[in-house]
C-alpha positions in Angstrom: 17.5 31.8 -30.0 13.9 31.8 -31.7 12.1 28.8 -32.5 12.7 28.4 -36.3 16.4 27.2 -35.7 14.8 24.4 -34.1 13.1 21.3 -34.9 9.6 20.9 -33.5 10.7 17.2 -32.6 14.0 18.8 -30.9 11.3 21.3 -29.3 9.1 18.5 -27.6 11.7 16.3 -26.8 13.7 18.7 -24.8 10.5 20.3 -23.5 9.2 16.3 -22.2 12.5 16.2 -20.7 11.5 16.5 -17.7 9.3 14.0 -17.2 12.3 11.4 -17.9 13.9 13.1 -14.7 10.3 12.5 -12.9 10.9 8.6 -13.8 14.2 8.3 -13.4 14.4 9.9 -10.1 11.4 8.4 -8.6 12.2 5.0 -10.3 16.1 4.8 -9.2 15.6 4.8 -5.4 13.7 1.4 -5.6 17.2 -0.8 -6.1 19.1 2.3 -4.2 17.9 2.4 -1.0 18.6 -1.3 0.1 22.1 -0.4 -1.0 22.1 3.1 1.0 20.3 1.3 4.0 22.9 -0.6 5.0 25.9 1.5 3.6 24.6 4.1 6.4 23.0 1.3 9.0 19.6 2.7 8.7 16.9 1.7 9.8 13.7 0.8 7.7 11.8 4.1 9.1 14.8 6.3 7.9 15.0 4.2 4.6 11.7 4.7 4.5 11.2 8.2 4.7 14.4 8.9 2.4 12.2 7.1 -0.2 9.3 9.4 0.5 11.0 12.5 1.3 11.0 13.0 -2.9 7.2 13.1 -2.3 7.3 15.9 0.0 9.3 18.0 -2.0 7.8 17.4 -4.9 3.8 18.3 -3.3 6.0 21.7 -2.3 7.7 22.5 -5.7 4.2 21.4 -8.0 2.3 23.9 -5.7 4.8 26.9 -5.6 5.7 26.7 -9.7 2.5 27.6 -11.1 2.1 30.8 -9.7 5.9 31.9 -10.5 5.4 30.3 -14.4 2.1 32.5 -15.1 4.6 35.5 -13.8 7.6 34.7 -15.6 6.8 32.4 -17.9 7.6 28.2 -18.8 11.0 28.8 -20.2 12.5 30.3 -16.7 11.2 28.1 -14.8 12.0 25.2 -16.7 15.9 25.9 -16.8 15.0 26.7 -13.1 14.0 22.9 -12.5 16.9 22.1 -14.4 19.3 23.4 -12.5 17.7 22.4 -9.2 18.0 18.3 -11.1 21.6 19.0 -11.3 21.9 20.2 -7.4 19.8 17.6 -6.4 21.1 15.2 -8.7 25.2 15.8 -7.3 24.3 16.3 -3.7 22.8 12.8 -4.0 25.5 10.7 -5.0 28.4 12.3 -2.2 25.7 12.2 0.9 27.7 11.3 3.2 24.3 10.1 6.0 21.0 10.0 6.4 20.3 13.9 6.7 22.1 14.9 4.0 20.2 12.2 1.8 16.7 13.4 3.1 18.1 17.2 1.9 19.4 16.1 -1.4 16.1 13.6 -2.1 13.8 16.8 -1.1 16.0 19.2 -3.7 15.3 16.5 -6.5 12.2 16.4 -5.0 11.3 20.4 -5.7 12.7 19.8 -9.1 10.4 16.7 -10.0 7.1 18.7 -8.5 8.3 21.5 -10.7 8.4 19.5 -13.7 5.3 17.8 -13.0 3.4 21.1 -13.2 5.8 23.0 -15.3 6.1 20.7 -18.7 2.0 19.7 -19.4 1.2 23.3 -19.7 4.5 24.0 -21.7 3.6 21.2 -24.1 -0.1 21.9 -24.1 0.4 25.5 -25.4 3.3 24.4 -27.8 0.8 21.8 -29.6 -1.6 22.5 -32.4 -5.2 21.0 -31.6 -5.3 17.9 -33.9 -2.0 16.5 -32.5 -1.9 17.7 -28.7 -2.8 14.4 -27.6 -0.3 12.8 -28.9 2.6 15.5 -28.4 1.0 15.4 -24.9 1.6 12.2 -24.2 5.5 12.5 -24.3 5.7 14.2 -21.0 4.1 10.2 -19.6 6.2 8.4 -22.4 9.6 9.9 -20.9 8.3 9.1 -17.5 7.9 5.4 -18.5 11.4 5.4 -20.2 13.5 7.4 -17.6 11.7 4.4 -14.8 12.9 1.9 -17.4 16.4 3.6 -17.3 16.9 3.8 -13.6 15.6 -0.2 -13.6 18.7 -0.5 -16.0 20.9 1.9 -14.2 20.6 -0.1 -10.8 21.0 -3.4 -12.8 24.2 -2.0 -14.5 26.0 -0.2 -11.4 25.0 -3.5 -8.8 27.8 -4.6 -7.2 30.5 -2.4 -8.8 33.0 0.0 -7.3 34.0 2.6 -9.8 37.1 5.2 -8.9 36.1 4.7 -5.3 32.6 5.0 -5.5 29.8 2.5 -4.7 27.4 1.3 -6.8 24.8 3.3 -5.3 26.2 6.8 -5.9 26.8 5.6 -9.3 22.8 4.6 -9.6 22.0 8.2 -8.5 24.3 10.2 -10.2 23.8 9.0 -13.2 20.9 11.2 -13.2 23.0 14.3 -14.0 23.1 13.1 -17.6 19.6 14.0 -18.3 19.5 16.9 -16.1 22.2 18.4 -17.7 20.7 17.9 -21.1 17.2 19.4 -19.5 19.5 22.3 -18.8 21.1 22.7 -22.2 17.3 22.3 -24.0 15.9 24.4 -21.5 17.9 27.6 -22.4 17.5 27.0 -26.4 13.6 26.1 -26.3 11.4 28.6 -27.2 9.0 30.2 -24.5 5.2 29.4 -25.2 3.5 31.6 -27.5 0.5 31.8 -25.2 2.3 33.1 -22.4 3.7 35.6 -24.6 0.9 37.0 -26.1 -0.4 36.9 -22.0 2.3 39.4 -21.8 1.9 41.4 -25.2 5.0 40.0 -26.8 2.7 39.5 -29.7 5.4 39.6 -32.7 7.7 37.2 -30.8 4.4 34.9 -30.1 3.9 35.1 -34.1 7.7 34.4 -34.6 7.3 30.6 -32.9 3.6 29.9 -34.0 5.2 30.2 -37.3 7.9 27.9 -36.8 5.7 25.8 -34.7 3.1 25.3 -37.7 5.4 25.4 -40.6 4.9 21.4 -41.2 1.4 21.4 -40.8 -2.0 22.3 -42.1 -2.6 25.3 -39.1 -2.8 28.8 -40.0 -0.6 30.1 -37.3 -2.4 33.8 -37.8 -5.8 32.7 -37.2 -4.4 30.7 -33.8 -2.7 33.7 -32.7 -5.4 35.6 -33.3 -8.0 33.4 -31.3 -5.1 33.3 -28.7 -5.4 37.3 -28.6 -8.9 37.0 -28.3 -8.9 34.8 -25.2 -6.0 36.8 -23.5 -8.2 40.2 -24.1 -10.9 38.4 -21.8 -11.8 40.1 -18.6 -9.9 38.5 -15.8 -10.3 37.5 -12.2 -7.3 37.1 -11.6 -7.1 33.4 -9.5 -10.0 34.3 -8.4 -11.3 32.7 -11.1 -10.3 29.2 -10.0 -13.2 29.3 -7.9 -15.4 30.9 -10.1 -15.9 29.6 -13.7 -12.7 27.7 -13.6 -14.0 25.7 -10.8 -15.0 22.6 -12.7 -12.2 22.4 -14.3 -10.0 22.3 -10.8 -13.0 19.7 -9.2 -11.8 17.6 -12.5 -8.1 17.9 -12.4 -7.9 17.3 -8.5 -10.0 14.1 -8.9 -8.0 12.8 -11.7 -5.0 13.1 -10.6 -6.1 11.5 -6.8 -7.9 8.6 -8.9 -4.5 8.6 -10.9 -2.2 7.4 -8.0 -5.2 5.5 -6.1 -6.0 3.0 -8.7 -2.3 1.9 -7.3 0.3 2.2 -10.3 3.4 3.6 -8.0 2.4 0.6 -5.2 3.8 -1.5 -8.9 6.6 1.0 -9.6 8.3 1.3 -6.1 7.5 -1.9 -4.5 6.3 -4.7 -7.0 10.2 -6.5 -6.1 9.0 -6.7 -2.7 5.6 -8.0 -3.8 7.3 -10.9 -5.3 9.4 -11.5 -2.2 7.2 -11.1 0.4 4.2 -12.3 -1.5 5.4 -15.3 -3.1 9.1 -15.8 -1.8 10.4 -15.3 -4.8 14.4 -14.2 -4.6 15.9 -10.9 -5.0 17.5 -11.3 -8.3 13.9 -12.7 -9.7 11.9 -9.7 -8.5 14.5 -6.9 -9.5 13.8 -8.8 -13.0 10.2 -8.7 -12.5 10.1 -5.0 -11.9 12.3 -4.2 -15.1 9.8 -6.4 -17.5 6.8 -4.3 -15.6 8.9 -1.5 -16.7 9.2 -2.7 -20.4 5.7 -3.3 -21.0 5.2 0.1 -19.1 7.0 1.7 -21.8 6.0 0.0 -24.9 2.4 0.5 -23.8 2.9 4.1 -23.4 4.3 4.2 -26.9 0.9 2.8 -28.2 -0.8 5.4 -26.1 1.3 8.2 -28.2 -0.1 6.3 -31.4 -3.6 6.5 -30.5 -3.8 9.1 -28.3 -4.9 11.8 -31.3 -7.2 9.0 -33.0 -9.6 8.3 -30.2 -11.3 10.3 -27.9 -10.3 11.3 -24.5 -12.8 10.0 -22.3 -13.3 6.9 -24.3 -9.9 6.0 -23.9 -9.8 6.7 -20.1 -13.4 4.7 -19.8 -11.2 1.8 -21.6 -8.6 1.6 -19.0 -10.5 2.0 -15.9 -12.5 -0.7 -16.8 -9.3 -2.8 -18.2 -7.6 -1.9 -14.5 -10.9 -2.8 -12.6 -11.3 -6.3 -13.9 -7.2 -7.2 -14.0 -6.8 -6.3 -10.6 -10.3 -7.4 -9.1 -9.4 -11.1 -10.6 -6.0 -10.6 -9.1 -7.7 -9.8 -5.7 -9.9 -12.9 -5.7 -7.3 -15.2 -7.1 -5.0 -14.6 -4.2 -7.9 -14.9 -1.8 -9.0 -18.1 -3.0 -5.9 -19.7 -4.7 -2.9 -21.4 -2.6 0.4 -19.1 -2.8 2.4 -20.7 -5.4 -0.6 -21.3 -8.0 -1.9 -17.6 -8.0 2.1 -16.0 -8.8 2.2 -16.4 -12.3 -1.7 -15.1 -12.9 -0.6 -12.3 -10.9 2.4 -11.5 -13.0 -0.1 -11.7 -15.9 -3.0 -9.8 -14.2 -0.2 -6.9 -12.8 0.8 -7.0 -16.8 -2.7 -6.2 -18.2 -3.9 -3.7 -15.2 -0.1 -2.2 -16.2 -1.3 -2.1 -20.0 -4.7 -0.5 -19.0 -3.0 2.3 -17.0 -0.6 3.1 -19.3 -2.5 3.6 -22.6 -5.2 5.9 -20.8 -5.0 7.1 -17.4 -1.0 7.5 -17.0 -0.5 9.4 -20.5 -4.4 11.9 -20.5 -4.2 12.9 -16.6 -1.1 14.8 -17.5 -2.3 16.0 -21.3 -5.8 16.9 -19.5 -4.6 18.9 -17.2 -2.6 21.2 -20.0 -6.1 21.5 -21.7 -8.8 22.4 -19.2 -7.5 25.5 -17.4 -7.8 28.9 -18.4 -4.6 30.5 -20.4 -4.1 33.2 -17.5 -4.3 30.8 -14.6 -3.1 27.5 -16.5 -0.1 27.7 -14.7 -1.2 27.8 -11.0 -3.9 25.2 -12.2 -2.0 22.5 -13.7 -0.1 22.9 -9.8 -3.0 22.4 -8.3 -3.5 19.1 -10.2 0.1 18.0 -10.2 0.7 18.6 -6.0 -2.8 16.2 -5.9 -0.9 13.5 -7.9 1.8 14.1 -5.1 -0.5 13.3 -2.8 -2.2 10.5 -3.9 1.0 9.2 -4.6 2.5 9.8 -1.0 -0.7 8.3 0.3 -0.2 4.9 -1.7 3.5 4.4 -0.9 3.3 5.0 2.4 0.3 2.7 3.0 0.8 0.1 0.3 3.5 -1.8 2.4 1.0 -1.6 5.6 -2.0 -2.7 3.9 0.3 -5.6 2.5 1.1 -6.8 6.2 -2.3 -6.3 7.2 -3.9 -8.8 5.0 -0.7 -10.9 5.9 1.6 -10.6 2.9 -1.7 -11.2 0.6 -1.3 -9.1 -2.3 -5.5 -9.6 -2.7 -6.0 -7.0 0.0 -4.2 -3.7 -1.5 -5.2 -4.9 -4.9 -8.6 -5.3 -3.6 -8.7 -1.4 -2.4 -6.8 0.0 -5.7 -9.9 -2.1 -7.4 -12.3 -0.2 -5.5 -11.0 3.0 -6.7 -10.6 1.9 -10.6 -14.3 1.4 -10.5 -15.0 4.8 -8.9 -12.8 6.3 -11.9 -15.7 4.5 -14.4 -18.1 6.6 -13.0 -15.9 9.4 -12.3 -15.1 9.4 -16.4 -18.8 9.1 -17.9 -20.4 11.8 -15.6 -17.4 14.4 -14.9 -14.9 14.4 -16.9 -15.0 17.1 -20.5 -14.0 16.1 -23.8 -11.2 18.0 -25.3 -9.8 16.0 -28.4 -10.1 18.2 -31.2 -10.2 21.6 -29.9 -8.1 24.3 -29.7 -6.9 25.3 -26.1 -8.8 28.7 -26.8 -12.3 26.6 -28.1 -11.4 24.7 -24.4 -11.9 28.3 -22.5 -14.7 29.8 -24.7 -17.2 26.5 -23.7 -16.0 26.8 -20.1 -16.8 30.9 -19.7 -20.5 30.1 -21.9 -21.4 27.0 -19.5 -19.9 29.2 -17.1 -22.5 32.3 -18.1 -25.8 29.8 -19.0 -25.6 28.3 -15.7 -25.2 31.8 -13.8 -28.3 33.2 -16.1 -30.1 30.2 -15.1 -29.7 31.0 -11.4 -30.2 34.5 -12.1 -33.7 33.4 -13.6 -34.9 30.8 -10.5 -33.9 33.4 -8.0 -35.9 36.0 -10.0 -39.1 33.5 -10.2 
């Protein structure tokens, strides 16, 4: 089906679809596995590493999809992901043990990596220049609102038994929903123009440009044309990751690290047990807690998508690193000097505004940014590369977090003062190394990359030569 049967909302809705499996997935587990714990007697290490074993999975699938996407293109591998949602998905809610979790939990977990890496390129190449940061920033926005569904999909299946089937199984099944509508989009989306035109399907490429632009002020034959013109480059092949490209994978790495580090998912998976271990507050309460986190999560990310095309990139990054730096550094010295129950309620506030700060900058341009900064014919394997880091970072946080909280004995002070560390090393990390690219066309992106690439080799070329 081409594109101009389709809306261009329809077409970034279903093509940020994804990333509302990412949150939903990774969000669900956090009122599921006390319930799968002790339905299968497990202990906390297996509960533990049922949790994580998404993480693994999902380093493996962000790292293999890039390569196959540059060969066969976003669309296949998107209804690829898709389908491996709905396997992962089903096998979840009938495990019947532990090892048949830790299988199902590693499928998903291929099919959230894939997505990862899979839907900011899609989206990048779909957007015209003057509104990619805000069409961008749907892949994050579904990510807030599918962790805000699973927080209201544990709430609504607690405690209740439906044709047989614990509450739990209902928690993760319920994912199939949005995986199967992932699958349905996937098939009827169009494939990126950019790709196409990669490939020489240059008629087909004009076919959705068209459609893509009809509603806005774009000529659609000069982009394709400047898309030609960037594709007819000499290539390197991946080769060229290391070569000029290699800024632009020093920046995506450290972004998506610093991303995870600054400590948002030690808030997403364990902030009930912050509130419980931390302060003694009971279960009900934190589960509560966690649900408003992921309300102002959400609306936050929503103002992100408003401002996201009227501000620049790295001023909007510089905003929330220092916003995160100071809400969590108070937080940190408020539970080092204040008695227990006087510093909850300024942490709730403090985790509010460090939550506000990460989600109108760093959570929505990491994923946009690295869409932009690669080169068209190794985009693909490049926005991996970024997306199996976030993996990382993120396995390296929730499998510490809990660790670092019993090491400072249940004060929250001592992660928070680490995650503070590293949202001041993102100030720094912003103003000196990190491109702007609000503006600019993905082909303007490449251009400035091969010429800084070519002045500095000239340059070298001249001080060898002196």
């Amino acid at each position: 089906m081409r594109a101009r049967h389709l809306s261009t909302f329809f077409i970034f809705f279903f093509g940020a679809l994804g990333g509302l499996l990412f949150g939903f997935d990774t969000g669900i587990i956090s009122g599921a596995s006390p319930l799968i714990e002790s339905n299968f007697n497990l202990g906390t290490e297996q509960t533990g590493f049922i949790v994580s074993s998404v993480l693994i999975g999902s380093s493996v699938g962000a790292l293999s999809i890039g390569s196959l996407s540059d060969k066969f293109g976003r669309k296949r591998l998107l209804i690829l992901a898709s389908i491996l949602f709905l396997i992962g998905s089903g096998l979840s809610m009938f495990a019947q043990g532990f090892v048949s979790m830790v299988i199902a939990r590693i499928i998903l977990g291929f099919a959230v990596g894939s997505a990862s890496a899979l839907t900011p390129a899609y989206l990048a190449e779909l957007a015209d220049a003057p509104h990619r940061g805000s069409l961008g920033t749907m892949f994050q926005l579904m990510i807030t609102l599918g962790i805000l569904l699973a927080y209201v999909s544990n709430l609504g299946f607690l405690h209740h038994t439906i044709l047989g089937l614990r509450d739990w199984r209902w928690m993760l099944g319920s994912a199939l929903i949005p995986a199967l509508l992932l699958f349905i989009g996937s098939i009827i989306l169009p494939e990126s123009p950019r790709y196409l035109v990669e490939k020489g399907n240059i008629d087909e490429a004009r076919d959705v440009l068209h459609e893509l632009r009809a509603k806005t002020n774009e000529d659609p034959d000069k982009e394709l044309a400047d898309i030609q013109m960037v594709a007819n480059q000499p290539k390197g092949g991946l080769k060229e990751l290391f070569t000029f490209a290699r800024p632009a994978v020093i920046v995506a790495i450290l972004l998506m690290l610093l991303q995870q580090l600054v400590g948002i998912n030690s808030v997403i998976y364990f902030l009930p047990q912050v509130f419980i271990k931390g302060f003694g507050f009971p279960e009900s309460n934190a589960i509560w807690i966690s649900v408003g986190i992921g309300v102002v999560n959400f609306v936050c990310t929503i103002l992100a998508y408003n401002i996201m095309d009227k501000f620049n990139r790295k001023t909007i990054l510089l905003f929330g690193s220092i916003v995160m730096a100071l809400s969590i550094g108070i937080l940190s010295i408020l539970n080092f000097t204040l008695k227990v129950q006087d510093a909850a309620v300024p942490t709730m506030i403090l985790i509010g505004i460090y939550i506000f700060g990460f989600a109108v900058s760093w959570g929505p341009i990491c994923w946009l940014m690295i869409g932009e900064i690669f080169p068209l014919n190794v985009r693909g394997v490049g926005t991996s590369i970024g997306s199996a880091a976030n993996w990382i970072g993120n396995f390296i946080v929730s499998q510490f977090f809990l660790e670092l909280l019993h090491m400072f004995n249940n004060n929250v002070g001592g992660p928070f003062a680490v995650f503070t560390f590293f949202a001041v090393v993102s100030i720094f990390f912003v103003i000196y190394m990190v491109p702007e690219t609000r503006g600019k066309t993905l082909e303007q992106i490449e251009m400035d990359m091969r010429k800084n690439a070519a002045l500095k080799s000239a340059a070298k070329a001249a001080a060898q030569n002196k």
